[in-house]
C-alpha positions in Angstrom: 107.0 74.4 81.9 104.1 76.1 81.0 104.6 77.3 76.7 102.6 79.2 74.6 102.1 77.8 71.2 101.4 80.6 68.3 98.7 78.5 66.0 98.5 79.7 62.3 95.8 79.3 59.7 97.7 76.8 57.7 98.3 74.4 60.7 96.6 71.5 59.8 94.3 69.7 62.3 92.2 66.2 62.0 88.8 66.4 61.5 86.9 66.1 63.4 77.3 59.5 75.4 75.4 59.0 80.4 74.3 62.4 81.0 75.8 64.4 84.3 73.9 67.1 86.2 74.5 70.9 84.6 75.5 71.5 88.2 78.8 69.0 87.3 79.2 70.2 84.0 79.4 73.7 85.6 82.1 72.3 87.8 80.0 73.9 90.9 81.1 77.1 90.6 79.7 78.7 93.6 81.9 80.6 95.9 81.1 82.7 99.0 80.7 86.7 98.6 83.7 88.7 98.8 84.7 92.6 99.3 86.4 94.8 96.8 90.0 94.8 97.4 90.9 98.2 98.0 93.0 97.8 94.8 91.7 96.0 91.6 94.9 95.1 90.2 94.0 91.5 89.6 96.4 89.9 91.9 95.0 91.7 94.4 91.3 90.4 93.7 93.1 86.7 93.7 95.0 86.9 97.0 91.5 88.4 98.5 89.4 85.3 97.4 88.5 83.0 100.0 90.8 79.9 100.5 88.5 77.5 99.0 88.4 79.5 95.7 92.5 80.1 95.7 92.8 76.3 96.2 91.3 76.0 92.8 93.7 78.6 91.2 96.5 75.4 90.4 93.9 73.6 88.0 92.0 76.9 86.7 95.1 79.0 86.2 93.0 82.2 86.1 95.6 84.9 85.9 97.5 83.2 83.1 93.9 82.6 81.7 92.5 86.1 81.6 96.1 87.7 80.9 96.1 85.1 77.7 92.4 86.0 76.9 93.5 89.9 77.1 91.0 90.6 79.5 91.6 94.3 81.0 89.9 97.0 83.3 87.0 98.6 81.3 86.2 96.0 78.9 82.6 94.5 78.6 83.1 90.8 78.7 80.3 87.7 77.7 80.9 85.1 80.4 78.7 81.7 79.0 77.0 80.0 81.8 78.6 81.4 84.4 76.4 79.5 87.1 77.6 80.9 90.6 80.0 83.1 89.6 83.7 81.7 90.1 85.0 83.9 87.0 82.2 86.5 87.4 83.2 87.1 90.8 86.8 87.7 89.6 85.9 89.6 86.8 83.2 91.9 88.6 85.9 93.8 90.7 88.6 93.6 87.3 86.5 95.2 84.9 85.7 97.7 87.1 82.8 100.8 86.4 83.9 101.6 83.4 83.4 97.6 82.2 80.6 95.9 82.3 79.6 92.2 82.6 77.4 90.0 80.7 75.8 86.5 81.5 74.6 84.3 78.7 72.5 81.2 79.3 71.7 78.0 78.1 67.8 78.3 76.9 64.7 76.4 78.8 64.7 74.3 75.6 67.5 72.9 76.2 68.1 72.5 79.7 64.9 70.2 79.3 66.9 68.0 77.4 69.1 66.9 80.1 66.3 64.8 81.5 66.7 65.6 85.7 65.3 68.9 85.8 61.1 69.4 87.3 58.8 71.2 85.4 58.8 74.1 88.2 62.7 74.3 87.7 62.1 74.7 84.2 59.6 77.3 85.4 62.0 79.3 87.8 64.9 79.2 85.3 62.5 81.2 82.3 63.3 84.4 84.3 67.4 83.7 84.3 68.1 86.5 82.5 66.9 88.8 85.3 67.4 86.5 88.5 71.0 86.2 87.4 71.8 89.9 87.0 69.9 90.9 90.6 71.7 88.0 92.2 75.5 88.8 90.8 74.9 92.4 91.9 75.1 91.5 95.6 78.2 88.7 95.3 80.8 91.4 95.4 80.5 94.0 98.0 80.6 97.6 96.9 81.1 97.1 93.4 79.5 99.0 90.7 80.1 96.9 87.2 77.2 96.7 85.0 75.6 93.1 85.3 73.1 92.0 82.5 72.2 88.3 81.1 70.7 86.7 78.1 69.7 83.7 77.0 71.9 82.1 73.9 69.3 82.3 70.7 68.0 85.5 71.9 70.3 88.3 72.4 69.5 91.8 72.8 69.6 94.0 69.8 71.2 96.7 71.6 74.3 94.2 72.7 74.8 93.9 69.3 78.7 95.1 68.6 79.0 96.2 71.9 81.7 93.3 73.7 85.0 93.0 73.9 85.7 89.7 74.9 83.4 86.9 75.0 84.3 83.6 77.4 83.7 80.2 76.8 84.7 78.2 79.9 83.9 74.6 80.0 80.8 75.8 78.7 80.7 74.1 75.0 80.3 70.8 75.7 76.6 70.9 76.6 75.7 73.1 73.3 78.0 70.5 71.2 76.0 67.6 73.0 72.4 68.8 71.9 73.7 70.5 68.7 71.7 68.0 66.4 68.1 68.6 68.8 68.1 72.5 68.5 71.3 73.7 66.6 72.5 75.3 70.2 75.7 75.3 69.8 75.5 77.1 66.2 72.9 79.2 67.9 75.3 80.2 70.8 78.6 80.8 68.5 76.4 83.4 66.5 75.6 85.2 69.4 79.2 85.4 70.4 80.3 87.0 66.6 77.2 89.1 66.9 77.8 90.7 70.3 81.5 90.8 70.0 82.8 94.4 68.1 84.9 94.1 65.5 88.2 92.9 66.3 87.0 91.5 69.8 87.9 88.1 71.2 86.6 84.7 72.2 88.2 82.9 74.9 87.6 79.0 75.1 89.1 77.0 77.7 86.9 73.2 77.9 87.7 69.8 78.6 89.8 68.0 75.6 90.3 64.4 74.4 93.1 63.2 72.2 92.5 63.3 68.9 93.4 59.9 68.4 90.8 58.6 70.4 87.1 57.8 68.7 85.3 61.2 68.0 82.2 59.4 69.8 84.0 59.7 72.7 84.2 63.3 72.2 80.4 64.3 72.0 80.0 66.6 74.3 78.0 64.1 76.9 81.2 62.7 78.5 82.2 66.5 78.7 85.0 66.0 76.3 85.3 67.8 73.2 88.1 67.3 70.4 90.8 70.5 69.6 89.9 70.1 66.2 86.7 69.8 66.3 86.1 73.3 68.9 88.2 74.9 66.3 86.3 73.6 63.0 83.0 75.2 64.6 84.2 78.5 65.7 86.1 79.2 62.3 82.6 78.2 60.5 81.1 80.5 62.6 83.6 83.4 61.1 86.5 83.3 63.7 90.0 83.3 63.0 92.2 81.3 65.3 94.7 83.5 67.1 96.5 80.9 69.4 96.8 78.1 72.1 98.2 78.1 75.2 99.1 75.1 77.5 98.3 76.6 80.7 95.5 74.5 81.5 96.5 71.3 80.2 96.9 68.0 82.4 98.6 65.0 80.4 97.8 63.2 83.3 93.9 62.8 82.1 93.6 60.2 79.5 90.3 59.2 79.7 89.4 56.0 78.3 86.0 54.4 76.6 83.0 55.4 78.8 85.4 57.6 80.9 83.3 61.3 81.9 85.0 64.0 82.7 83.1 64.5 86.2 85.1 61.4 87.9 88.2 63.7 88.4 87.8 66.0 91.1 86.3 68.3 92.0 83.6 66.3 91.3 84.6 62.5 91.7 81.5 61.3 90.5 81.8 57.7 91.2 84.1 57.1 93.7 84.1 59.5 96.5 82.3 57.0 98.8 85.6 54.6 97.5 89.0 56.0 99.0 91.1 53.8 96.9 89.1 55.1 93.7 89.1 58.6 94.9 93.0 58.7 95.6 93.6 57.2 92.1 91.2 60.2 90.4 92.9 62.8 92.6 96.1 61.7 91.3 95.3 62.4 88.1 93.7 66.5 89.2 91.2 68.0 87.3 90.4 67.5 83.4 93.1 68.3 80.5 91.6 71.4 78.9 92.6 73.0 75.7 92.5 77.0 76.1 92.0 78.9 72.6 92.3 82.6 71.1 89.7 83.4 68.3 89.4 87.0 67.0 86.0 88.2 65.1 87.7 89.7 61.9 87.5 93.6 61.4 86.5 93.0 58.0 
């Protein structure tokens, strides 16, 4: 049974590399356009996803994620790389007119650290912040949120203060990863206390190792970060750790030295041309992830 576990500040926690495609540590998150449900209730907007997107609703848990997050109608909302738009999708119809929804990138910098990417990628992906906003305006049909995008390390002044929730979903790996090359992630959790309005939230749900196992497991390249660690970076940042939540946990994944998170499905990188190897993975389901409440203090 799914618990929710309060987390105080005087909970004590221990302190706290084969590269994959951003398109696995995304987790592929494309997913056909959709209509407005004629009711935006967010079960409604569930039930009217397409079958391939519900299927995914057992491992991602997104009402139980967004209802624990305290996402509501009207709020603007920070989605971190939110590639093709599984949450935004979800979100665009939920938040509604009166909300508004904001993309924030990974910078050019470092996405040409990850090695695969051509020069005229590189190119193409300088003008994300605009390309991502005209392209998430046509994924839900007749809807009317206010779409925008930035890239981490260069926010807007004028989204200063302005959000009320930002989202970090499997999205801090990467920044932990290339933290010592360009300070991204430290870059990226400024943004989020700078854009969020007093009082507003940060939503984390990312792939988790055990803490007993080597922290060098638990770089961010295997896709793995530690509990401990995710919450020793946002509280240096200025958060204050609200609570955890089990809802998207999977004891089941117990990954072991060299282990990346991108051989469980969906991905099954490794063994999808191997049944045997593939039926073994699928047994375990997708990644344990850890799924965290931090609040930006009102004073």
């Amino acid at each position: 049974m799914r618990t929710l576990i309060l987390l105080f500040a005087a909970l004590a926690f221990t302190a706290c590399t084969e590269s994959a495609p951003i398109e696995q540590a995304t987790e592929s998150n494309e997913a056909p356009r959709v209509s407005t449900p004629v009711s935006n209730t967010l079960s409604d907007i569930l039930s009217s996803q397409p079958e391939d997107v519900q299927a995914r609703y057992a491992h991602r848990h997104p009402a139980e994620t967004l209802a624990f997050f305290g996402v509501e109608p009207g709020m603007t909302v920070v989605e971190a790389l939110p590639g093709g738009g599984w949450y935004s999708k979800l979100l665009l119809p939920y938040l509604g007119d009166d909300g508004a929804l904001i993309g924030a990138g990974y910078t050019v910098d470092m996405l040409r650290l990850f090695g695969f990417y051509s020069e005229e990628r590189l190119k193409e992906m300088e003008t994300w912040d605009t390309d991502w906003p005209a392209n998430a305006s046509t994924w839900v049909e007749g809807n009317n949120t206010p779409i925008s995008a930035f890239f981490f390390g260069s926010m807007p002044e004028d989204t200063a203060g302005s959000a009320d929730v930002v989202l970090f979903i499997r999205a801090l790996h990467n920044l932990a990863r290339f933290e010592d090359q360009g300070g991204y992630l430290t870059s990226a959790l400024a943004d989020a206390y700078a854009t969020l309005k007093p009082g507003g939230v940060v939503g984390v749900v990312q792939h988790q190792m055990r803490e007993e196992a080597p922290d060098t497991w638990a770089q961010g390249n295997r896709g793995y970060l530690k509990q401990s660690f995710v919450i020793a970076q946002m509280e240096q940042a200025g958060f204050v750790l609200e609570g955890a939540s089990d809802i998207n946990a999977n004891p089941k994944d117990l990954p072991e030295d060299g282990d990346v998170v991108w051989r469980l499905p969906p991905s099954l990188s490794g063994s999808r041309d191997d049944p045997e190897a593939a039926a073994a993975m699928q047994a375990i389901g997708e990644s344990n992830r850890m799924t965290l409440l931090f609040r930006k203090p009102t004073a």
